[in-house]
C-alpha positions as CSV (number, residue, x, y, z in Angstrom):
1,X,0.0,0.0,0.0
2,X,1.0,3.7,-0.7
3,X,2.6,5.1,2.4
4,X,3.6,9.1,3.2
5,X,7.4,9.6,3.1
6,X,7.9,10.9,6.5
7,X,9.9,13.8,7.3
8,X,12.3,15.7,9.9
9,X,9.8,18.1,11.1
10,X,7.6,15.2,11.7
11,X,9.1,11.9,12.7
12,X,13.1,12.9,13.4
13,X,13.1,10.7,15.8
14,X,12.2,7.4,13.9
15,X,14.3,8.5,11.2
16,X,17.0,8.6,13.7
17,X,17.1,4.7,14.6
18,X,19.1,2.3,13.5
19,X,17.4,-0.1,11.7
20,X,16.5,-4.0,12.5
21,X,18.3,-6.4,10.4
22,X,15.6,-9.0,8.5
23,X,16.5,-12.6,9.4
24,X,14.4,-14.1,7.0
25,X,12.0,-13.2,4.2
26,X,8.6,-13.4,5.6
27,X,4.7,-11.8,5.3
28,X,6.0,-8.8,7.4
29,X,9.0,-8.1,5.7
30,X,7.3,-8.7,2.1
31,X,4.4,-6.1,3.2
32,X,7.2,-3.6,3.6
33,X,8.7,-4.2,0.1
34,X,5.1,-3.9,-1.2
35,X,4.4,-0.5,0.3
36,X,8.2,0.7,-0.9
37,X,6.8,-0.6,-4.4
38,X,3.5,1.1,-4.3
39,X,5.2,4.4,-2.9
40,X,7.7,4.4,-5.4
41,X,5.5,5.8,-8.3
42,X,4.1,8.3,-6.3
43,X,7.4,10.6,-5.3
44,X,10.3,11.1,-7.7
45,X,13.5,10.3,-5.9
46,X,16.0,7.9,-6.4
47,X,15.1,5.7,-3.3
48,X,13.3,5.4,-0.5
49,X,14.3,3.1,2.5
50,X,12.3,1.4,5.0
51,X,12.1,4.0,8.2
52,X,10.8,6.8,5.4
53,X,7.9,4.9,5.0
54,X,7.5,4.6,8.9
55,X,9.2,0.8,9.2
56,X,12.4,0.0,11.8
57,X,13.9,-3.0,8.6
58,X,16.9,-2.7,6.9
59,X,15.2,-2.8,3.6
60,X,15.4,0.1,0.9
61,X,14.3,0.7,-2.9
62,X,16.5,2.4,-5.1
63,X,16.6,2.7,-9.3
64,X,20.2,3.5,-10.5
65,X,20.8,5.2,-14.1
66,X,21.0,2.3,-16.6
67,X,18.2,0.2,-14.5
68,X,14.8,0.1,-16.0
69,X,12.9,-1.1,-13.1
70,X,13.8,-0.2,-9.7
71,X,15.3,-2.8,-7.2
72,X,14.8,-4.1,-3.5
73,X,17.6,-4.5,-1.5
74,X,17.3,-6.1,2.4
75,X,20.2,-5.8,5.2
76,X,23.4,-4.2,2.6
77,X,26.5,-4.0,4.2
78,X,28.9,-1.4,2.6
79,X,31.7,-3.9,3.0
80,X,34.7,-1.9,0.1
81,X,34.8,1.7,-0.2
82,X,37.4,4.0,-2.2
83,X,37.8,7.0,-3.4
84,X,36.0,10.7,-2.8
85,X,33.1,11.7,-5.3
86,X,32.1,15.4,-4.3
87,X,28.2,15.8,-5.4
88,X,24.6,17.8,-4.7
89,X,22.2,15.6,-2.1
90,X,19.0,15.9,-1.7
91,X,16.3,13.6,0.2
92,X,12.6,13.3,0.8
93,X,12.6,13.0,4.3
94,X,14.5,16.7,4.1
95,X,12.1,17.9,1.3
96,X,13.1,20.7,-0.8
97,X,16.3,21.4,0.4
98,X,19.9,20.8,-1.4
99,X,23.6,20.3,-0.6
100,X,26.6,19.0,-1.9
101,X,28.1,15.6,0.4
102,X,31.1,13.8,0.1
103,X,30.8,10.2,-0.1
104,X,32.8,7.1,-1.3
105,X,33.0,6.9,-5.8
106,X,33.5,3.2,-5.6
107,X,32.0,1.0,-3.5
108,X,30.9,-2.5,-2.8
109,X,28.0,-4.2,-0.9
110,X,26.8,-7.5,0.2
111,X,22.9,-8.4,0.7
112,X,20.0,-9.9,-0.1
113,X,17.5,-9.8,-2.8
114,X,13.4,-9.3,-2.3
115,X,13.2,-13.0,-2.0
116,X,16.7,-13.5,0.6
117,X,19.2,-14.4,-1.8
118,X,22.2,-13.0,-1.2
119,X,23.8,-10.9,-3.5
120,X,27.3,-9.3,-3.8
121,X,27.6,-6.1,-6.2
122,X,29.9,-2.9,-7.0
123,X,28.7,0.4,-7.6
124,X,30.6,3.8,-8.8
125,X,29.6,7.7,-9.3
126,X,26.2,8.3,-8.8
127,X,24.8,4.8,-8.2
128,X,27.5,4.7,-5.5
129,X,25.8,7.6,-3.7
130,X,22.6,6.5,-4.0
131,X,23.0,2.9,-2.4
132,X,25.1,5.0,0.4
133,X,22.5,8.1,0.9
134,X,19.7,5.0,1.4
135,X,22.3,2.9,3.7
136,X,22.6,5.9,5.6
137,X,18.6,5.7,6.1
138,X,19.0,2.5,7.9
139,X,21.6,3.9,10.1
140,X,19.4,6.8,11.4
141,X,21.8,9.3,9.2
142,X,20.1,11.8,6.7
143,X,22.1,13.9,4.3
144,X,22.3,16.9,6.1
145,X,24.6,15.4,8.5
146,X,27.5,14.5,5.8
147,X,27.6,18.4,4.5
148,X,30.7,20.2,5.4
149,X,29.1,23.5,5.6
150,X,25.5,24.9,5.7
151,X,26.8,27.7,3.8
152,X,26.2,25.5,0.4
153,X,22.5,24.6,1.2
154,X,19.7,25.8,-1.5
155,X,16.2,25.7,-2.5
156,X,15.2,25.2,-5.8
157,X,12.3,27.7,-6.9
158,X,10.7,27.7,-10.5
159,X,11.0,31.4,-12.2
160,X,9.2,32.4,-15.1
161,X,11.2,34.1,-17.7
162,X,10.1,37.7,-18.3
163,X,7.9,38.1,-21.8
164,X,7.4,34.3,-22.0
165,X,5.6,31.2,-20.5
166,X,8.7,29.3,-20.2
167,X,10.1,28.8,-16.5
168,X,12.9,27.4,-15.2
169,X,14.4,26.0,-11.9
170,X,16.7,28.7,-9.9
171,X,18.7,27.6,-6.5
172,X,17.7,30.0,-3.8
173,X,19.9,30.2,-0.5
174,X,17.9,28.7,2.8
175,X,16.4,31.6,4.5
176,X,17.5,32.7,8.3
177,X,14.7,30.6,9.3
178,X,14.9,27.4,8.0
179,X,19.1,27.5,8.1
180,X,18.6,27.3,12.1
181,X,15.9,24.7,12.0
182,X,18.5,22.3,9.5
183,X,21.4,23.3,12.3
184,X,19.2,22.0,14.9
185,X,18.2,19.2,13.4
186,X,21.7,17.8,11.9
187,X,23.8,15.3,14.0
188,X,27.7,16.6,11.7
189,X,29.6,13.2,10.6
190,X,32.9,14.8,9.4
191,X,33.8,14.2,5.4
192,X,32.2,11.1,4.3
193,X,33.7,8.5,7.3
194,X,31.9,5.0,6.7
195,X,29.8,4.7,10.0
196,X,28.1,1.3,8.9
């Protein structure tokens, strides 16, 4: 079932938690990948894990760039990481808001399918990030705590073009406002250290 992705100003908490690792693939565990399945078409991201939709597994959704479906993956363990890849970040759960993260380029996971077969993969550039932004998720760590500096956080606001009907997307420093709330609210891992 389509669930709400929820959000720092109203579930921090939750999305704080580590998450529970699945020990097998059962009824509860399979209504979880159906609701990430059924929420997927309804938000455009490039994952979603588990606690956004409101559950404690160590299960996420993602899509990567050459992938024409997108792919459950349950309890992933970063278990190779190399190199820097310096990049924007955005997530649902932070809606709106933009930075640029460190995180690993190269990378290599173990973990299991939808149905509990393990599987063993490498990822680089932007797939990289995405499997790490959503193992983050499982760890209770959203994106704002990986940014060096709030200085670099944005907005992105649509602008029409004078004399036309055309309109275009224009980043937008945070105001006073919502800088403060993002302060209070982020828990600063320096550079991209591997926590998981």
């Amino acid at each position: 079932m389509q669930q709400a992705i929820w959000t720092i100003t109203t579930q921090n908490d939750f999305l704080r938690q580590r998450t529970v690792k699945v020990k097998q693939v059962g009824r509860a565990v399979s209504r979880v990948t159906r609701d990430l399945v059924d929420t997927w078409d309804t938000v455009a991201a490039h994952g979603i894990a588990a606690p956004q939709i409101g559950s404690d597994w160590r299960i996420f959704i993602w899509k990567g760039g050459d992938m024409e479906e997108p792919e459950i993956i349950v309890n992933p363990k970063i278990i190779k990481a190399r190199g820097e890849l310096t990049d924007f970040d955005g997530c649902l759960s932070v809606p709106g808001i933009y930075g640029v993260t460190r995180r690993a380029a190269e990378i290599e996971i173990t973990a299991w399918d939808q149905h509990g077969s393990p599987i063993r993969r490498s990822f680089e550039g932007f797939d990289a990030r995405i499997i790490q932004h959503e193992v983050d998720h499982l760890e209770g760590v959203l994106f704002i705590d990986r940014l060096d500096s709030l200085d670099g956080l944005y907005t992105l606001e649509s602008v029409h073009e004078a004399g036309t009907r055309e309109t275009y997307q224009e980043k937008r420093p945070l105001t006073p406002a919502v800088q403060d709330f993002i302060e209070r609210m982020r828990r600063p891992i320096p550079g991209h250290a591997l926590i998981w």
